[in-house]
C-alpha positions in Angstrom: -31.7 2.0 -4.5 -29.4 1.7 -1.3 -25.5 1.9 -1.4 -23.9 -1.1 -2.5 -27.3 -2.7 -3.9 -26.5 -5.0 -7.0 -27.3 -3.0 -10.0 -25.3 0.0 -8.3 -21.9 1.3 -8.6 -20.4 2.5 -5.3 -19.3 6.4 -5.6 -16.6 8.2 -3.0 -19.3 9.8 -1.0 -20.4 6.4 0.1 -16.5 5.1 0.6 -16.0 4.4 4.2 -12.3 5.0 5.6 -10.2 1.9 4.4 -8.7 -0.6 6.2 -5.1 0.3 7.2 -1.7 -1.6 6.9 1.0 0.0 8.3 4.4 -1.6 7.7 7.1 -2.3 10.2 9.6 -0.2 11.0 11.8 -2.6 10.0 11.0 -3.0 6.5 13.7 -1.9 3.8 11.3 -1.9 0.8 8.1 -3.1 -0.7 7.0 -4.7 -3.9 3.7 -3.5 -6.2 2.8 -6.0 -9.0 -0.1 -6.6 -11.0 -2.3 -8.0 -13.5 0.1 -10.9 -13.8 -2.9 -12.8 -15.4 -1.2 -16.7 -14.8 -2.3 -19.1 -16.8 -0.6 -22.7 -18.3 -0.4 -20.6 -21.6 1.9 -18.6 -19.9 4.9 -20.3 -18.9 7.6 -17.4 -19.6 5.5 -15.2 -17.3 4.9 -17.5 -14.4 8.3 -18.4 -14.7 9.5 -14.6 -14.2 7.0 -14.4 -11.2 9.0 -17.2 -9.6 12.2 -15.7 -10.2 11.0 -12.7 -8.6 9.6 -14.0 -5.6 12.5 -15.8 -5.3 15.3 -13.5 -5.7 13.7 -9.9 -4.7 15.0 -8.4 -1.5 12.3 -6.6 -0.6 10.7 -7.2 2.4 7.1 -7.4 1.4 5.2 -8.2 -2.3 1.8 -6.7 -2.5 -0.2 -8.1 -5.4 -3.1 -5.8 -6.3 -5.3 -8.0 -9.0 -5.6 -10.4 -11.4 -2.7 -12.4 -10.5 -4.4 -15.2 -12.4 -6.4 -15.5 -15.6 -9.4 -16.4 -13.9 -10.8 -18.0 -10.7 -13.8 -19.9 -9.9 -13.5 -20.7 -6.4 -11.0 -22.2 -4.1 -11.6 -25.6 -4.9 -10.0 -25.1 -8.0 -6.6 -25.3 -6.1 -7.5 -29.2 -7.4 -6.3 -28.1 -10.7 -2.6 -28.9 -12.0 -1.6 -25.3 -13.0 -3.4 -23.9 -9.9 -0.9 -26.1 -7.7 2.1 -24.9 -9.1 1.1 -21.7 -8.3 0.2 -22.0 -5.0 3.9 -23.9 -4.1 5.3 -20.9 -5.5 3.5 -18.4 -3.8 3.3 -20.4 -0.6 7.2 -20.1 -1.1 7.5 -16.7 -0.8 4.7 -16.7 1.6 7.5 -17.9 4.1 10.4 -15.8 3.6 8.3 -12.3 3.2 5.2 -10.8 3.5 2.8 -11.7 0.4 -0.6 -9.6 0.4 -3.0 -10.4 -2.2 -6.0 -8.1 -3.6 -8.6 -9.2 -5.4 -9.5 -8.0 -9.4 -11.6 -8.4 -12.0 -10.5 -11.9 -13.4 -9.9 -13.5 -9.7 -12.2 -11.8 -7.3 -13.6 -15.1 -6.2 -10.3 -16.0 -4.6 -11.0 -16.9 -0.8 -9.6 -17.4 2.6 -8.6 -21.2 2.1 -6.6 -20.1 -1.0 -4.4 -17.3 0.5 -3.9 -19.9 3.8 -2.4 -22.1 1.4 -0.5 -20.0 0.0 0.8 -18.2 3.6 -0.6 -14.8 2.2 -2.4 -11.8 3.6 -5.8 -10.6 2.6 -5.4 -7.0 0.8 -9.1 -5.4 0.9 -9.8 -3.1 -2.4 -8.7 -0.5 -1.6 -6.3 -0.2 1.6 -4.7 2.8 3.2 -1.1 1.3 3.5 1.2 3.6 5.8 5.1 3.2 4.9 8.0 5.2 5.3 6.4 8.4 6.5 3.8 8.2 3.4 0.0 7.7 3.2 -0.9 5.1 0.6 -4.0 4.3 -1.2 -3.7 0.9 -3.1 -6.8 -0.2 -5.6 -7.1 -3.1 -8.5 -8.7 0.2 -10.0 -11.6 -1.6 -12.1 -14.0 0.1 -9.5 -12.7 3.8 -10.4 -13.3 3.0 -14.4 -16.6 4.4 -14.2 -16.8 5.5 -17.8 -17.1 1.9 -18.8 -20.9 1.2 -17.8 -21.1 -2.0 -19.2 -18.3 -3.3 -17.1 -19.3 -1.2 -13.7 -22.8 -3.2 -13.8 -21.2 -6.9 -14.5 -18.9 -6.1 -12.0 -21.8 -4.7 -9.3 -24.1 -8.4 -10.7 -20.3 -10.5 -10.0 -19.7 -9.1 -6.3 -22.8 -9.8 -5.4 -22.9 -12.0 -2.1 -26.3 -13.9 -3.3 -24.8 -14.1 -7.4 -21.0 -15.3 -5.6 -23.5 -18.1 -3.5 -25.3 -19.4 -6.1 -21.9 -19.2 -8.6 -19.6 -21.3 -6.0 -22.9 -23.5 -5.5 -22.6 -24.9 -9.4 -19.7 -28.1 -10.3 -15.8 -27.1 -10.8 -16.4 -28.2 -14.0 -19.1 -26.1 -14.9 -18.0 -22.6 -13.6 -14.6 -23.3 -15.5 -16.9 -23.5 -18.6 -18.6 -20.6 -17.5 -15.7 -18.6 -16.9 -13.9 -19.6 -20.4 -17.0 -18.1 -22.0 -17.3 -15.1 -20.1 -13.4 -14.5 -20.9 -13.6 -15.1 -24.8 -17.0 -12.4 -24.7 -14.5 -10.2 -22.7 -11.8 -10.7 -25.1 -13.9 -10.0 -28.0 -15.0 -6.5 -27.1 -11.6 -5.6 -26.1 -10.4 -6.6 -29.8 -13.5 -4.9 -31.3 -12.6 -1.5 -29.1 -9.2 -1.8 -30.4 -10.1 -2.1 -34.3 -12.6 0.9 -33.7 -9.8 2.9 -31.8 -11.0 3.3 -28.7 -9.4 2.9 -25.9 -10.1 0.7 -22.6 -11.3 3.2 -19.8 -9.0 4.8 -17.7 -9.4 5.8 -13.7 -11.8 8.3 -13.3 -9.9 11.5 -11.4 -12.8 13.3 -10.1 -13.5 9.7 -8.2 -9.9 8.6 -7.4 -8.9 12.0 -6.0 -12.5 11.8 -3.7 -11.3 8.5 -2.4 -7.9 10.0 -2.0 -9.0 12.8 0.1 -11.2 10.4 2.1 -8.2 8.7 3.2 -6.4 11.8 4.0 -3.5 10.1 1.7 -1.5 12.1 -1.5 -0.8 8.9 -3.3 -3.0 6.6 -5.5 -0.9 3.1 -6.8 -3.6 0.9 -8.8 -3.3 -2.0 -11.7 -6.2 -2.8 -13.7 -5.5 -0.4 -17.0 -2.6 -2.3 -18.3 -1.3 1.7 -18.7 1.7 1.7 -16.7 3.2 5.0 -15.5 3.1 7.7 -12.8 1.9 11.3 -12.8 1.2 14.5 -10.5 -2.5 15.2 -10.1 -3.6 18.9 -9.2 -3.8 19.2 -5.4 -0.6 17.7 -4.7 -1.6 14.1 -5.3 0.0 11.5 -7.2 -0.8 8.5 -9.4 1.7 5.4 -9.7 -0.4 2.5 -12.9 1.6 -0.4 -12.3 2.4 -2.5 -15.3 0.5 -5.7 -16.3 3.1 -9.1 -17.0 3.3 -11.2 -20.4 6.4 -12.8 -21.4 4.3 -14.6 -23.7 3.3 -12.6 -26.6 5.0 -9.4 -25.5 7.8 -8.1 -23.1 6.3 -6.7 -20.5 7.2 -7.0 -16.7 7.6 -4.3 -14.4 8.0 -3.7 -10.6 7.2 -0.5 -9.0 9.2 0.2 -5.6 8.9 2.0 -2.4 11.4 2.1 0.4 12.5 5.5 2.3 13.9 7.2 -0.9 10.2 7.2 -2.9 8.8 5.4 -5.6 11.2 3.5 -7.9 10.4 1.4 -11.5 12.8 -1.7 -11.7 12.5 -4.9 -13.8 11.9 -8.1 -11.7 14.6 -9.7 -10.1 16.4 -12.7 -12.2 14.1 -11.7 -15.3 17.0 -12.8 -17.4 17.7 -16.0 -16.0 13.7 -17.0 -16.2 13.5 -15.8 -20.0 
């Protein structure tokens, strides 16, 4: 079966070079958040994304995946909760440089969403070039290759001719749709979690490939909900950027590069939001 045929899952040795952003020379510093996961039930976290986005000083805000629950489709911008988002974002939109990338829950956003929300397109992955550094940026749900199950939904989801006929169906309906295919997600995660098994990780044989492919030393992905960074043999590096909830947890995290490295801080005006 060909490359990139539905049914397959795309391995290094077929990764072409990734697009490239390479960042002023005026920027200061850049923001790396993910998995934000928005939702109306989750006002404390949205609210600590709007603080952020207002009151950061970086320069830039990349968003690698799932910055909401779900998304069926642009036209869902018709929805409520889905405009609030979109001011917010379209906020920040004009004072920095917002890039958005694609994940599991919200792969089907589209061109006409990030328009309204004055944002960049962020192709999974993307060799970003910044303060003398060679950057590889992922969701990371793609390099979860022990999780088979997952790997073939996700090949059957990104299909152009599955996406057509998807978007083709009533707002209603693929809301529906989704709901159910979230709750069926959520089950398996809880039964993994009562068996003790935990949710794949990156695969490193596969993330270092891609790695050397781009001729970069650094991986930062989302996706894992496993925040932290580590050395790799070879003399690469791995940065797992922390998923939001302010709901039922305390988690919210903000990994930063400017000229000095890498950098963990909390988002700006947490405490005034909570």
């Amino acid at each position: 079966m060909p490359a990139g045929a539905p049914g397959t899952v795309a391995t290094a040795a077929a990764l072409p070079a990734p697009p490239v952003f390479t960042a002023p020379a005026t920027w200061r510093s850049i923001d790396f958040i993910s998995d934000l996961h928005l939702s109306e039930a989750m006002p404390r976290t949205f609210a600590a994304l709007a603080a952020h986005l207002d009151a950061t000083g970086a320069d830039a805000v990349f968003i690698l995946g799932d910055l909401f629950e779900l998304w069926v489709g642009d036209d869902a911008r018709s929805q409520p909760f889905a405009a609030r988002c979109i001011d917010l974002l379209a906020r920040a939109g004009r004072r920095l440089h917002l890039a958005v990338m694609t994940g599991n829950r919200d792969f089907l956003i589209g061109s006409s969403l990030l328009a309204a929300c004055h944002a960049h397109a962020l192709p999974d992955p993307t060799l970003l070039v910044a303060f003398g550094r060679r950057v590889l940026l992922s969701h990371g749900d793609a390099l979860c290759l022990a999780d088979r199950d997952y790997q073939a939904f996700r090949a059957q989801v990104r299909d152009a001719a599955w996406q057509r006929s998807f978007l083709a169906r009533p707002l209603p309906q693929r809301l529906a749709m989704a709901r159910e295919i979230r709750q069926a997600s959520h089950a398996s995660q809880m039964r993994r979690q009562f068996d003790g098994a935990l949710a794949a990780d990156a695969d490193r044989t596969e993330a270092t490939a891609w790695l050397r492919a781009a001729n970069a030393a650094t991986l930062v992905h989302g996706h894992t909900h496993r925040p932290g960074s580590e050395a790799w043999p070879g003399g690469f590096e791995r940065h797992v950027l922390s998923d939001w909830d302010l709901d039922a947890a305390a988690r919210a995290e903000v990994l930063r590069l400017d000229a000095g490295g890498f950098t963990r801080v909390p988002p700006a005006g947490l405490a005034a939001a909570c």
